[in-house]
N, C-alpha and C positions, 0 to 999 in steps of 0.2 A: 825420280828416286831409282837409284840402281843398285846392287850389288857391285861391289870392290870388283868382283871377278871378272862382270860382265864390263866394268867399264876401262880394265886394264887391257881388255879381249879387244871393245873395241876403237881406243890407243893401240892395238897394235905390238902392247907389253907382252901379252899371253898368243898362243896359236888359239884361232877362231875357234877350230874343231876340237879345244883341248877339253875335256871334262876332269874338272877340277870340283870339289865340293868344300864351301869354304868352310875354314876352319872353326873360325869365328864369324858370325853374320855381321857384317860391316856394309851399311849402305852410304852412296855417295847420295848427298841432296842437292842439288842446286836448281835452276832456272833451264828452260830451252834453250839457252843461247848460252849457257854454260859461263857467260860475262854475269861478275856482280849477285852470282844469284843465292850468295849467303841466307839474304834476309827470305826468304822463301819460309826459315824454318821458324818465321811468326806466325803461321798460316797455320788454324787450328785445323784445317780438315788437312794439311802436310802433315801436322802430328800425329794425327790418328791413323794416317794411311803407313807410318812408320812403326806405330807401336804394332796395327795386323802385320804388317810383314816382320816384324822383329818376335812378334807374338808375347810381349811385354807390354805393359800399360807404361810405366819409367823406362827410360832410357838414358847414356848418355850422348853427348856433344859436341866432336871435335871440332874446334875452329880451324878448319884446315887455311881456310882464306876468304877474302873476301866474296870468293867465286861460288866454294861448295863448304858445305862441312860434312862429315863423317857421323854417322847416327851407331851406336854400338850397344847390346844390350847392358846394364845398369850392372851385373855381377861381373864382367871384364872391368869394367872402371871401378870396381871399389875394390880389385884386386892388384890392380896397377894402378901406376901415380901417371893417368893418366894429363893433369896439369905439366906437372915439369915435363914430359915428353912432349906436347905443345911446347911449350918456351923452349927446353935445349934441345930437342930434337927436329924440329917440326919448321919453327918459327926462325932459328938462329942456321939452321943449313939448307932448308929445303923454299921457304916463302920471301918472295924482296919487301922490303921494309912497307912497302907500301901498299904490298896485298894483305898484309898480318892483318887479323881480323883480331885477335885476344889470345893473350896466353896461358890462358884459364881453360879447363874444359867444365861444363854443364850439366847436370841432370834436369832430366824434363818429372815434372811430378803430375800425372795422366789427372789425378784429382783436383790438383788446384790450378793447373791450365798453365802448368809457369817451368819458367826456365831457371834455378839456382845457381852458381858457384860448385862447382866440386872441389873444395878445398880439403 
């Protein structure tokens, strides 16, 4: 689990040395090997280590790809139509058909252990 910032840092997107404070806390989730590691975010102690660092118990859940998804706190997603920016943004220009994971985004609900639809 990383920060957006640290993982664009280091991709080589952002300068190493840049001190940047994100905007919005956006962490990347996936696996060591950074292959496949969507499913990681069934892992109830990955959820927990997400809501301490997000400092929310809800969160939401980009399916970025099969590889990683984007953990964001639960008031950015119910302020944006975080679903369709998956689908037209996300899934239709930026992932090959075969990495899409969903075109849906998710809320985790800290209390009943579970992942929903953010419809």
């Amino acid at each position: 689990i990383m920060s957006i910032v640290d993982v664009l840092k280091k991709n080589g997107l952002l300068p190493a040395g840049m001190e940047i404070e994100d905007p919005v806390p956006m962490l990347v989730v996936t696996n060591a090997a950074t292959l496949f590691g969507a499913g990681v975010i069934t892992s109830p102690a990955i959820a927990r280590r997400i809501e301490q660092m997000l400092g929310e118990s809800n969160f939401a859940m980009i399916p970025s790809s099969v590889h990683e998804v984007i953990a964001v706190p639960l008031d950015m997603a119910l302020t944006n139509s975080l679903s369709d920016f998956v689908k037209e943004e996300v899934n239709q220009t930026e992932v090959e058909e075969k990495d899409q994971l969903s075109d849906i985004a998710y809320v985790y609900n800290a209390a009943l252990g579970e992942f929903r639809p953010l419809v």
